[in-house]
C-alpha positions as CSV (number, residue, x, y, z in Angstrom):
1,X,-15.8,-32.7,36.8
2,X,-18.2,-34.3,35.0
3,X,-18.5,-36.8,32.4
4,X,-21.1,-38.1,29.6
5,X,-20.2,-40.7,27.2
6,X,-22.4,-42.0,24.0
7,X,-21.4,-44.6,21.3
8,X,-23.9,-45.4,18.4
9,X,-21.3,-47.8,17.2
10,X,-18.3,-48.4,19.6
11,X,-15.8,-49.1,16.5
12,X,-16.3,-45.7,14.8
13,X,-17.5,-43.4,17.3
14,X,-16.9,-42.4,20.8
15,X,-18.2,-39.1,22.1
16,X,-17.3,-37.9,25.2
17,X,-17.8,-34.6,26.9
18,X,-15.9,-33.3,29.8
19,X,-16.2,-29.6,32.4
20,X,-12.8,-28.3,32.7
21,X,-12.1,-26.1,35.7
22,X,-11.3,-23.5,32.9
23,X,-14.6,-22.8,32.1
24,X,-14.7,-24.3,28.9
25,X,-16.5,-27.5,27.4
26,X,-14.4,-29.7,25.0
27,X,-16.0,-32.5,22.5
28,X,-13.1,-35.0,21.9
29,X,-14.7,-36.8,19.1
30,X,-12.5,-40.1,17.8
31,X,-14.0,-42.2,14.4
32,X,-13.7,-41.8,10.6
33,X,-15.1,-38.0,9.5
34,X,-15.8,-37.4,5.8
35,X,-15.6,-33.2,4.4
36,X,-15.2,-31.5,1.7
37,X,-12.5,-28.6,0.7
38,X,-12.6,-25.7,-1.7
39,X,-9.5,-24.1,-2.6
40,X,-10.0,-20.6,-3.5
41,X,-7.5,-18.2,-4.9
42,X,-8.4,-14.7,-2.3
43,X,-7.3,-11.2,-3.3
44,X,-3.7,-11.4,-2.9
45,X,-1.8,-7.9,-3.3
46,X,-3.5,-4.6,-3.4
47,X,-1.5,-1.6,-4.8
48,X,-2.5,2.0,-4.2
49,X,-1.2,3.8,-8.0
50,X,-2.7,6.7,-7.9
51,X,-4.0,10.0,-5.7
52,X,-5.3,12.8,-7.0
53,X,-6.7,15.4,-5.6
54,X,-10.7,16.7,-7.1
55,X,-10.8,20.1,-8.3
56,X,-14.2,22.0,-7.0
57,X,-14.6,25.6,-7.0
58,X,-14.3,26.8,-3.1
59,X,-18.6,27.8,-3.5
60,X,-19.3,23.5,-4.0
61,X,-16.7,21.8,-1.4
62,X,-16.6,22.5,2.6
63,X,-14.3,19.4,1.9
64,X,-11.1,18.4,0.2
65,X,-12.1,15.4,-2.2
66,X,-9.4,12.6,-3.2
67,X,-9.8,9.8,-6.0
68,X,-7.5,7.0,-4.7
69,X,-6.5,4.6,-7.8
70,X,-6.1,1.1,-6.7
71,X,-5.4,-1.9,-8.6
72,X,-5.4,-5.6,-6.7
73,X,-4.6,-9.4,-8.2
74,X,-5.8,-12.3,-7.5
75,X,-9.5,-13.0,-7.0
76,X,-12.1,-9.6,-8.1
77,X,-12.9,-7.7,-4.5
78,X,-17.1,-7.3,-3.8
79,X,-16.3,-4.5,-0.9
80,X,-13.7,-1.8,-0.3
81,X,-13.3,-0.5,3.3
82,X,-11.2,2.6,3.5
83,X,-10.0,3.9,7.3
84,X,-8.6,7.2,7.7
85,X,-6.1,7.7,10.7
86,X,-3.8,9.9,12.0
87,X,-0.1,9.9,10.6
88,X,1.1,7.6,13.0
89,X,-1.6,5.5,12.2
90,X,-2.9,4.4,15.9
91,X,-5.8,6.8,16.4
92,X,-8.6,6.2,13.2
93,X,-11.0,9.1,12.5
94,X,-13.3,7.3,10.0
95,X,-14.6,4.3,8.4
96,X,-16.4,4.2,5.4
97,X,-17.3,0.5,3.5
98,X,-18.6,0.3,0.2
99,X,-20.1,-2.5,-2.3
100,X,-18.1,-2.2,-5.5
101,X,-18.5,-4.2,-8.7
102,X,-15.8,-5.1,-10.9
103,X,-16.2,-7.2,-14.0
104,X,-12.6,-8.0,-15.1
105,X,-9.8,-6.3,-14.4
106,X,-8.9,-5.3,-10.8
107,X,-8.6,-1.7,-11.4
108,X,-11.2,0.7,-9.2
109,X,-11.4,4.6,-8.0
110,X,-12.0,5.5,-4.8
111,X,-13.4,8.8,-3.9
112,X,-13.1,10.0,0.0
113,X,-13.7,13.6,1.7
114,X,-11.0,15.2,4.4
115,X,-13.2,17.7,6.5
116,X,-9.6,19.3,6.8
117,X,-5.9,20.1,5.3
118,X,-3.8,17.7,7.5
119,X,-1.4,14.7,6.9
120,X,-3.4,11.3,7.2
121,X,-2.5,7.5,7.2
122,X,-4.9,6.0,4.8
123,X,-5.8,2.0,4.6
124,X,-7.8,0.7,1.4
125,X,-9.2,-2.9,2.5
126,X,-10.7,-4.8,-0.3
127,X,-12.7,-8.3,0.7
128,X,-14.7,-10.8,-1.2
129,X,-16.8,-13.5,0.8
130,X,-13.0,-15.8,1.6
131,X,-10.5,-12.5,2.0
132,X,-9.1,-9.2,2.1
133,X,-6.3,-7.4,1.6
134,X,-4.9,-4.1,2.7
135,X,-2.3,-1.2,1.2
136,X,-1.0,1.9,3.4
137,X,-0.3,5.1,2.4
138,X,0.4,8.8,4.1
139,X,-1.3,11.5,2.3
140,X,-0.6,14.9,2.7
141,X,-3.9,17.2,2.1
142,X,-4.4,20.6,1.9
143,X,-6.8,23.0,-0.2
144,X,-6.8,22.1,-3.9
145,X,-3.7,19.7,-3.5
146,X,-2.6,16.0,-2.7
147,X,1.0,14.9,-1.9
């Protein structure tokens, strides 16, 4: 174990820094610290309203195309993440992440692609720079129809 110790002004501040058999390094740091704090309100609730399912002709789609409607509160989202899964969940097939601008009201469409007809666990993240928030939902796809 070894030890270092600095003072610039032995009332305030005492620094001293310390191997632990751990592995780690820890600063203790004792004096007066000065910081500031923004409080921010975060996207709070996200609520998937709506799927429906696109209607294409069977010459333009190889695959099914859903428009997810989802409304959030709280602060507006910059980025929507949505991660397709298998029904239970555990096992995800794809990602996809997207910029999004919304001006005023939290209310956005998302359009994703299912290669094929199948049950799926869906999860719509949307994030600004301080949070995110996530809704769930099972879909049920199949050709030219979302349950």
């Amino acid at each position: 174990t070894s030890e270092a110790s600095s003072s610039s002004d032995s009332s305030t501040t005492v620094e001293t820094m310390e191997d632990n058999p751990d592995g780690g390094c820890h600063i203790y740091r004792n004096g007066y610290y000065e910081t500031g704090l923004s409080v921010v309100e975060g996207i709070l609730e996200v609520n998937i309203i709506q799927m429906m399912s696109v209607q294409m002709t069977k010459s333009q789609a190889e695959n099914s195309l859903v428009d997810f409607v989802v409304t959030c509160q709280g602060s507006l989202p910059t980025d929507v993440c949505t991660v397709v899964s298998d029904p239970t969940c555990q096992v995800s097939k794809s990602m996809v992440c997207d910029s999004v601008t919304v001006t005023d009201e939290c209310l956005l469409t998302i359009r994703r692609a299912f290669e094929e007809p199948g049950t799926y666990c869906i999860n719509i993240t949307l994030g600004d720079d301080t949070s995110q928030a996530l809704a769930s939902a099972l879909i049920s796809v199949n050709e030219g129809e979302t349950t």
